[in-house]
Structure formats: structure tokens, C-alpha cells
N, C-alpha and C positions, 0 to 999 in steps of 0.2 A: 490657699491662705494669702496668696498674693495677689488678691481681687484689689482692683479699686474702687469707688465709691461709682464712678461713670459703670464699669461692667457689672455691678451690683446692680446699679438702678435698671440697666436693659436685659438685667437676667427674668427667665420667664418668674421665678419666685415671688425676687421682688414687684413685675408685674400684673402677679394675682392679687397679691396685699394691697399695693396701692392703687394698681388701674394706671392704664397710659397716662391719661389727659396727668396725673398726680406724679407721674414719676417723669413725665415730661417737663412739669415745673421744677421740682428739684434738682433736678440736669438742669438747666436751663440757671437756678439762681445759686447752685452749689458747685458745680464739674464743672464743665465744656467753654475753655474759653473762646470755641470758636463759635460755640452757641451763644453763651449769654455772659456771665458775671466772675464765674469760678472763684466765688465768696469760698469756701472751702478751704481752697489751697492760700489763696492770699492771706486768711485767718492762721492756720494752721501754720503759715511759715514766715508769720512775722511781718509779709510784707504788703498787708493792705493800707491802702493812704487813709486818713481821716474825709477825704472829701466822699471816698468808695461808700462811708456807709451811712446814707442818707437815711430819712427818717422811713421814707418808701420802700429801699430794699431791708432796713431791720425789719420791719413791718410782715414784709414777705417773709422773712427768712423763721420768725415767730408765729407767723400765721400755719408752715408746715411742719413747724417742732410740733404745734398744739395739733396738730390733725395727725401725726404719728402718733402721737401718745393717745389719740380717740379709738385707734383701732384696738378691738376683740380678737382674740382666737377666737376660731370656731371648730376645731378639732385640735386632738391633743397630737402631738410628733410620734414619729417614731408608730403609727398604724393604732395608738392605744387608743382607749376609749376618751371622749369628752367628759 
């Protein structure tokens, strides 16, 4: 229970759901400030500037809310039936 969002997105799990190329962009515009933006933490803790959130990266960060919420199950948990 004390995963963070960076070992979430490189767990094999969340790489079934999303697909590299997909969980690479979310690392990239949410985690890893040594990758990309780490819009997350600076959201989360108060301390991102007003110049951080450009119309480009809201843009981005809306464009992977609406693709998480696009995906399906396609079996149900726990070995039950669909």
C-alpha cells in the first residue's frame, strides 16, 4: 500500500491496461522529475507555479484523464466470470 504513482505505472499490471508507449507518457507528465514535469507532486503539494500549467501541458494532462476513463474491463477480478 505504499506504492507510488512512478512504481504503479512500471508495475507489469498497470502495463497491461495501459501499454508502455501510454504509461510512459503519464511518468513522463505526472511522476519522474528527472524525466519530465512531475505535475502530480507539484499539484498535490501545493507547490506548482502558475507559469507550470500552460494551456499545452493542461491539455496533456486532460487528454490522459479521458483515455483512462476509455478503458474496459475485459474479465472480471478475482478468476470470476465476465
Amino acid at each position: 500500500m505504499d506504492e507510488t504513482l512512478n512504481s504503479l505505472l512500471r508495475g507489469e499490471a498497470a502495463q497491461q491496461v495501459l501499454g508502455p508507449p501510454h504509461g510512459k507518457l503519464a511518468e513522463y507528465v505526472l511522476c519522474d522529475p528527472e524525466l519530465g514535469w512531475n505535475l502530480r507532486n507539484e499539484v498535490a503539494h501545493g507547490t506548482v507555479r502558475p507559469d507550470a500549467l500552460s494551456s499545452t501541458r493542461v491539455l496533456l494532462v486532460w487528454l490522459l484523464l479521458i483515455r483512462v476513463t476509455c478503458f474496459t474491463a475485459t474479465t472480471s477480478p478475482a478468476g470470476g466470470q465476465a
